[in-house]
TORDREN-474647 format. One record per residue (C-alpha): residue in three letters; x, y, z. Coordinates in steps of 0.02 Angstrom, whole numbers, plus 50000, padded with zeros to 5 digits. Example, Ala and Ser with C-alpha at 12.3 -4.5 7.8 and 13.67 -1.06 7.14 Angstrom:
ALA506154977550390 SER506844994750357 
//
This chain:
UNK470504748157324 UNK469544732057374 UNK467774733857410 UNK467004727257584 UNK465944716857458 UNK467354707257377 UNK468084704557523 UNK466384697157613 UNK466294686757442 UNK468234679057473 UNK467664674657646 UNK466054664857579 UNK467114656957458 UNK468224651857565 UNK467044644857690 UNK466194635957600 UNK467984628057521 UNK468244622957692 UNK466594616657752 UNK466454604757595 UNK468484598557613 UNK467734595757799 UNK466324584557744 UNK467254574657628 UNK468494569057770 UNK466874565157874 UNK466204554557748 UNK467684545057740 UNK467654541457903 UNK465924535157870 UNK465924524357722 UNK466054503757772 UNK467914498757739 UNK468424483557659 UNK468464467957770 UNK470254463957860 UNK471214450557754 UNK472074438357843 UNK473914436957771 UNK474414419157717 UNK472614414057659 UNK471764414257478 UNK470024421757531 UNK468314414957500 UNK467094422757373 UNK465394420757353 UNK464544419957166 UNK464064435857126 UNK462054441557132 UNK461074448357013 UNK461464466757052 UNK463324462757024 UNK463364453956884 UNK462264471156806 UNK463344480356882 UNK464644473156781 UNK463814470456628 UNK463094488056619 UNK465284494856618 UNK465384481956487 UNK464074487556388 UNK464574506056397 UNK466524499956367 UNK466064491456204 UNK465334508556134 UNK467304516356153 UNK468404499456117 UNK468184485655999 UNK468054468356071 UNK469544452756027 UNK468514437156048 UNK469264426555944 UNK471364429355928 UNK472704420455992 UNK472914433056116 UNK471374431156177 UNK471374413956186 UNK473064414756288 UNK472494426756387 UNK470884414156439 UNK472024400156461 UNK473024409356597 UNK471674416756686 UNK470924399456701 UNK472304392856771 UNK472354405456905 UNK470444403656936 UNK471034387656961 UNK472434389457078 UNK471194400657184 UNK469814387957193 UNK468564398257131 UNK468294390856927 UNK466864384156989 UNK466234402856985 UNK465504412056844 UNK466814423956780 UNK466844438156613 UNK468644442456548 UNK468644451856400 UNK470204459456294 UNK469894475256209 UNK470824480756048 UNK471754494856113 UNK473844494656097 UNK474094511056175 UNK473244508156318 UNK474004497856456 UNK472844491956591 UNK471994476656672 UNK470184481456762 UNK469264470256895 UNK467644475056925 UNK466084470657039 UNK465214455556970 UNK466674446656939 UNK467254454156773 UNK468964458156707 UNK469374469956565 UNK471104468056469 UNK471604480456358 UNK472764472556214 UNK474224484256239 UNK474704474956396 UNK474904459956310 UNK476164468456203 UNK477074473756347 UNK477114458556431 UNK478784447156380 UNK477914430956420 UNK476244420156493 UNK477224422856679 UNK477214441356660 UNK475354441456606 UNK474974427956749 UNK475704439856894 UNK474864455456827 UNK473064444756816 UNK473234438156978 UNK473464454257050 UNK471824459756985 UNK470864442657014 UNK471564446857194 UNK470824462757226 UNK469214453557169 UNK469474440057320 UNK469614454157431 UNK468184462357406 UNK469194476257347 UNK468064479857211 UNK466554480957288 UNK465404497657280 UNK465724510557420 UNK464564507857543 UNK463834521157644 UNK463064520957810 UNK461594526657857 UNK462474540957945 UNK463444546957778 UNK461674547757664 UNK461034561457792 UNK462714569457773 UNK462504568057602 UNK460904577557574 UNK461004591357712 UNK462804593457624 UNK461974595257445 UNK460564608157506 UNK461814617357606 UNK463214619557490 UNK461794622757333 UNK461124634457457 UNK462824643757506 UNK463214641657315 UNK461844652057267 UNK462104665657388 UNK463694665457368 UNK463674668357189 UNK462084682057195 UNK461304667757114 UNK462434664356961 UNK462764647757019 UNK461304636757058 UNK461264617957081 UNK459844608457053 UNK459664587157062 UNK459954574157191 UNK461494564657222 UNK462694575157132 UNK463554576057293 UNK463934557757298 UNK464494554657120 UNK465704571157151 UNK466604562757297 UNK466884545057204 UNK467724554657068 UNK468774562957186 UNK469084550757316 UNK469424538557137 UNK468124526457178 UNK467624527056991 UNK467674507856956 UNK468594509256798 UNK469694522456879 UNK469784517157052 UNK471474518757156 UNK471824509857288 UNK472674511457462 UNK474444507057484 UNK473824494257639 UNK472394488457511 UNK473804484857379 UNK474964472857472 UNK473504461857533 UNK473174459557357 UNK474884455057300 UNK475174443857457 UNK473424436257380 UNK474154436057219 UNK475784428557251 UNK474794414957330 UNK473894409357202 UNK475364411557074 UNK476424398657212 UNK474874384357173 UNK475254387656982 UNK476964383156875 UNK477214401556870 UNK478544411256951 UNK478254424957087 UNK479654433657002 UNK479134437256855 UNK477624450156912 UNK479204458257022 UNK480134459656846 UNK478904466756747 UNK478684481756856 UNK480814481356894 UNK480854482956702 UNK479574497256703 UNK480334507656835 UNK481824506256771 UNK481354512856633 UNK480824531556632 UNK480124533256466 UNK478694520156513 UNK478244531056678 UNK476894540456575 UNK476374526956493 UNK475874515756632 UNK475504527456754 UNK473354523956741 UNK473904505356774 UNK475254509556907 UNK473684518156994 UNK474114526157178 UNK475854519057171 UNK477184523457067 UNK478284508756965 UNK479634509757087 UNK478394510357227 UNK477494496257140 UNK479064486857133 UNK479734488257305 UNK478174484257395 UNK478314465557261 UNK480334463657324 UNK479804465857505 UNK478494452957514 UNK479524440757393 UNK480964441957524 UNK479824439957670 UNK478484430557601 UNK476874423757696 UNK477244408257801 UNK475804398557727 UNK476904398657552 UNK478614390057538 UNK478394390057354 UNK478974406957355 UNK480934401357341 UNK480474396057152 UNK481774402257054 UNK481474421156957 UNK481214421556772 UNK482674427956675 
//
């Protein structure tokens, strides 16, 4: 038979399951959202501060520890020329901007980050079948840049108190819980827990579904000022989720969306595509 005690433990378990589950939807509510991007228009950035371009040096930095860096291959030197031309396109060359490609060829990905630095690994350029293919999947990342997308969460003033009556409570209910097995000491565990799960890691973070169509309406509007074709970022992920043995393999770069997903969202806004871009009926790369 159960003992009152278990059961009493359950319940405190339980609770406190459903009082942090409870928080976490109130924070959300209280970090500052990403400004609204107007559809049709390239937005503005500003050149990145100090802080940022730390920030970004400091993942670089801690990158170059796990990866090996490709400074001076063809690849890289392709993949330079095509993200210049997109800088380009965008109007904001005049910028200070870090792209680096990583030796890698099993890992698939392309990372913006805050301070206006992109990672590459070098198994995307394997995957990619030519410069248009690598042009639409930069752009897309350059585009979550523009939009601010990348940006540290921000937290009002309102979510820090959360924050620490939410750490000394639930180390507090912890430790009773637990008849002191479990005991949590340190400050600010609280918020590096809910950017892992609410993937606001920046070299892991996912992105809404509303968050990922302003960037590819962004991103097809640069690629319509450049002798690229919108197409070709809609083929790349046609040819992916058509394919179900790649699934797996770019599923870190698919991120929230699936290929398909991915893909659909790309056919939609090519067929009804921003007002502000004609360029759009350039014809599709075969």
């Amino acid at each position: 038979m159960i003992s009152d005690n278990y059961k009493n433990h359950k319940r405190r378990i339980s609770l406190a399951s459903l009082l942090l589950v409870l928080f976490f939807l109130v924070i959300n509510a209280c970090t500052v959202k990403p400004d609204f991007v107007r559809s049709g228009i390239i937005p503005k950035l500003a050149a990145p501060n100090a802080e940022a371009e730390e920030f970004g040096n400091d993942l670089f930095q801690e990158l170059c520890q796990d990866y090996a860096l490709d400074s001076d291959s063809q690849k890289h030197d392709q993949l330079v020329d095509v993200f210049n031309q997109l800088t380009k396109a965008a109007d904001v060359n005049h910028l200070p901007w870090h792209i680096y490609l990583f030796k890698a060829s099993e890992i698939m990905d392309i990372r913006a980050v805050y301070g206006n630095y992109i990672f590459v690994w070098s198994g995307l350029l394997d995957a990619v079948e030519n410069d248009e293919e690598l042009a639409g999947l930069l752009a897309f990342e350059l585009s979550h840049t523009l939009a601010y997308h990348t940006a540290p969460v921000d937290f009002t003033l309102a979510s820090d108190v959360l924050f620490n009556v939410a750490e000394f409570a639930t180390s507090l209910g912890l430790m009773v819980a637990s008849q002191g097995v479990v005991v949590i000491n340190g400050h600010g565990w609280m918020k590096f827990v809910y950017s892992e799960i609410a993937d606001l890691d920046p070299l892991d973070r996912k992105y809404s579904e509303e968050l990922e169509r302003d960037a590819a309406d962004i991103a097809f509007l640069i690629i319509s000022r450049t002798q690229y074709s919108p197409h070709a970022l809609l083929n790349f992920w046609k040819r992916v989720a058509e394919d179900e043995s790649l699934h797996d393999k770019y599923e870190r770069f698919s991120r929230s969306l699936s290929p398909r997903e991915r893909a659909a969202m790309l056919e939609n806004l090519i067929l009804q595509p921003p007002q502000a871009s004609p360029q759009f009926t350039k014809k599709p790369t075969l």
